[in-house]
C-alpha positions in Angstrom: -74.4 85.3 -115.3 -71.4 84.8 -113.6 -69.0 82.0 -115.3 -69.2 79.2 -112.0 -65.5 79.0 -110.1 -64.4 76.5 -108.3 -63.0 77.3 -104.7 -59.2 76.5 -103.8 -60.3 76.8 -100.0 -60.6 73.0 -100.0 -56.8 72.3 -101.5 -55.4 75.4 -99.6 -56.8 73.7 -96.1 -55.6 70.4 -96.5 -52.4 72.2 -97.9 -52.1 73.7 -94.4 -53.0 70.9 -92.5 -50.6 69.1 -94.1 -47.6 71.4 -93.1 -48.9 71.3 -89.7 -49.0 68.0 -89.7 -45.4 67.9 -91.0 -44.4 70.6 -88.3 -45.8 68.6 -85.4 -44.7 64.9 -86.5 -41.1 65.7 -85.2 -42.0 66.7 -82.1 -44.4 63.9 -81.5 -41.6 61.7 -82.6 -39.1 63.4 -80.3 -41.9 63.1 -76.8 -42.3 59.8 -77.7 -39.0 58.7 -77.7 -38.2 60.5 -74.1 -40.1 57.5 -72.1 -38.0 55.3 -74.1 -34.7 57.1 -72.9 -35.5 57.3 -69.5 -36.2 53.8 -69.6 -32.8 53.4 -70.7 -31.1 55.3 -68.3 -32.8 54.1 -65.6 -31.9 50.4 -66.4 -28.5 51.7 -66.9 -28.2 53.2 -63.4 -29.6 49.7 -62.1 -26.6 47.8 -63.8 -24.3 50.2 -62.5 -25.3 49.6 -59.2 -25.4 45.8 -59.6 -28.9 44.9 -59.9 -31.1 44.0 -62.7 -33.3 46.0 -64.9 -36.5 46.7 -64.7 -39.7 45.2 -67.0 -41.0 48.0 -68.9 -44.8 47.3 -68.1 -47.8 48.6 -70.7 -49.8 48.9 -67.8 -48.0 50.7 -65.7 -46.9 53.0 -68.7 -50.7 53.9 -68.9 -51.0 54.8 -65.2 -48.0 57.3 -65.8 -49.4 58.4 -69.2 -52.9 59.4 -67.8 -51.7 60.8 -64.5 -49.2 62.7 -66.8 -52.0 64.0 -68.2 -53.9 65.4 -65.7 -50.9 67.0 -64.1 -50.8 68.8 -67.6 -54.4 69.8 -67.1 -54.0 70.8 -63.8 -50.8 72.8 -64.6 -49.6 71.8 -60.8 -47.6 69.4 -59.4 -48.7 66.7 -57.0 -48.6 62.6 -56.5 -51.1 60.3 -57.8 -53.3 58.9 -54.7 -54.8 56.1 -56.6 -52.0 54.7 -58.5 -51.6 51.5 -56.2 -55.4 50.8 -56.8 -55.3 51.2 -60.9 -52.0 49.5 -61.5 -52.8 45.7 -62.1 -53.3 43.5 -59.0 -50.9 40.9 -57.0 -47.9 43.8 -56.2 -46.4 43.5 -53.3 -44.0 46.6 -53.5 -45.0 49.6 -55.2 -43.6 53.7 -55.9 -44.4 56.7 -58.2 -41.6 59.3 -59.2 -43.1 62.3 -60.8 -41.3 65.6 -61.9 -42.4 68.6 -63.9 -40.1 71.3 -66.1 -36.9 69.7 -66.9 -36.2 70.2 -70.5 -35.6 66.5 -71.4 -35.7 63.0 -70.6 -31.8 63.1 -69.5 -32.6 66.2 -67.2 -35.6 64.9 -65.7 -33.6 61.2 -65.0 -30.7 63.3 -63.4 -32.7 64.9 -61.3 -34.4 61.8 -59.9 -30.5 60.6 -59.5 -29.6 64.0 -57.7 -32.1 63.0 -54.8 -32.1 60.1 -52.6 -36.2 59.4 -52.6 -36.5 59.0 -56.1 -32.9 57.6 -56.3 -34.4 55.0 -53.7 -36.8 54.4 -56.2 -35.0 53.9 -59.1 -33.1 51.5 -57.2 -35.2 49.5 -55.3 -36.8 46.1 -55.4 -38.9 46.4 -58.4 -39.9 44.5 -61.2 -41.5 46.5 -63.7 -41.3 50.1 -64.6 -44.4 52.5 -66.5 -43.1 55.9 -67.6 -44.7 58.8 -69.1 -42.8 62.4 -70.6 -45.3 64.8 -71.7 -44.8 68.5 -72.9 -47.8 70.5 -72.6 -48.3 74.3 -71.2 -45.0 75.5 -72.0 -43.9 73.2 -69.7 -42.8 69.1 -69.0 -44.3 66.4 -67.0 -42.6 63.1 -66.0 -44.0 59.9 -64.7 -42.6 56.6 -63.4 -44.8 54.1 -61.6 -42.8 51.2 -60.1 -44.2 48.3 -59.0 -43.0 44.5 -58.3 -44.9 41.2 -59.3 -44.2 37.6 -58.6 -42.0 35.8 -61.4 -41.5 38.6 -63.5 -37.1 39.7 -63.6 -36.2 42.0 -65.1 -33.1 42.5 -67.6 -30.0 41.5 -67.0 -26.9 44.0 -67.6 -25.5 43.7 -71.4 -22.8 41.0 -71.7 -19.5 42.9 -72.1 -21.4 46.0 -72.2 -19.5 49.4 -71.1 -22.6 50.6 -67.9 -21.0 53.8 -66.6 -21.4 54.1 -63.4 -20.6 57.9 -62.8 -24.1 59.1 -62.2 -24.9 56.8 -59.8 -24.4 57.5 -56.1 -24.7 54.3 -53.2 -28.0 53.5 -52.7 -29.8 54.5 -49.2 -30.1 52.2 -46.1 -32.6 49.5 -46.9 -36.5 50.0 -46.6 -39.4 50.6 -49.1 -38.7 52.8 -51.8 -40.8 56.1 -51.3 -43.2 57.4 -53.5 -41.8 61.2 -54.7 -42.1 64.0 -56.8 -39.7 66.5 -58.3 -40.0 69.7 -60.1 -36.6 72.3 -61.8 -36.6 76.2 -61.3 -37.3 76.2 -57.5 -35.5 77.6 -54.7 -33.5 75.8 -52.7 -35.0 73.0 -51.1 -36.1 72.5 -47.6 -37.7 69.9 -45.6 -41.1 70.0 -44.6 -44.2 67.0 -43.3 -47.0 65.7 -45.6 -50.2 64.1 -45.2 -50.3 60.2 -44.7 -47.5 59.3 -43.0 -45.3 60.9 -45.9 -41.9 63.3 -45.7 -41.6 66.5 -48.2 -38.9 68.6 -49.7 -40.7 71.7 -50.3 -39.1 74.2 -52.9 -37.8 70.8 -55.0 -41.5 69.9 -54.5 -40.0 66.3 -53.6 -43.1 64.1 -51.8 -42.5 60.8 -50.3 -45.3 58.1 -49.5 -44.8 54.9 -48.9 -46.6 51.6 -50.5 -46.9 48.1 -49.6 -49.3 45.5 -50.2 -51.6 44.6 -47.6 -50.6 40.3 -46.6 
């Protein structure tokens, strides 16, 4: 008979698991701190331009997060028809920026900057602010869902803090910020019309669709 042995299988697997786990922690780390620095940026461009920041909303942040996800699934770029119906109740103004393959959160936010719809946006006369940054198929997708609620202000500008307003350009003629959309690596850009009432950049893959609450 065979002396019994005792397999290293168990040990060797959790041994690997572990260094994948150890691999992957970094970059989890590193994705999840993207929403956090676009949120930053895009409170600094507000103080720039003289306005306050925005609430960053668990909510809304959810709303990005899952349409985020489906974008990944999808592998395609496109806007989020529902959003004004899942974020919470009692908006009155609301807008979506999305974007897909800029290499981080400081690309994707000047790119949003570089075009006047999602500049509008980032601008405009919101309250709160959800963002999702997700890196999936080789690939990044970016979400912000703006939205404004009665008696919530957002963050004023740091006392004696140093806001740089280089990156910000004046905002566009007053109106409702547009929902829009933005994706890196395509041609140049040209206009083009979209379904429900919206205005397109085609080649940028810039949509714009406007939101207000029904009185």
């Amino acid at each position: 008979m065979l002396p019994r042995r005792t397999s290293s299988l168990p040990a060797a697997l959790a041994g690997g698991l572990l260094a994948v786990a150890a691999l992957l922690a970094p970059a989890a780390a590193a994705a999840a701190a993207e929403p956090d620095t676009i949120y930053s940026l895009l409170n600094d461009a507000r103080w720039a331009d003289g306005q306050a920041g925005l609430l960053r909303n668990a909510d809304l942040d959810q709303v990005a997060a899952n349409w985020a996800a489906k974008l990944a699934a999808s592998g395609t770029l496109s806007h989020n028809p529902d959003y004004a119906s899942q974020i919470p109740a009692d908006w009155s103004n609301a807008g979506e920026n999305v974007a897909q393959g800029q290499p981080d959160a400081g690309t994707m936010h000047a790119a949003w900057m570089a075009s006047p719809g999602h500049r509008a946006n980032i601008l405009g006369s919101y309250t709160d602010i959800g963002i999702a940054f997700l890196s999936a198929g080789g690939t990044t997708w970016g979400v912000q869902v703006f939205a404004t609620y009665p008696g919530h202000t957002g963050p004023a500008a740091p006392a004696g803090g140093a806001v740089s307003g280089s990156q910000v350009e004046e905002s566009p003629a007053a109106g409702e910020a547009p929902h829009a959309e933005i994706t890196s690596g395509a041609p140049a850009p040209w206009w083009i019309l979209a379904a429900a009432g919206g205005v397109g950049l085609a080649g940028a893959a810039f949509w714009m669709l406007r939101r207000r609450a029904t009185s």
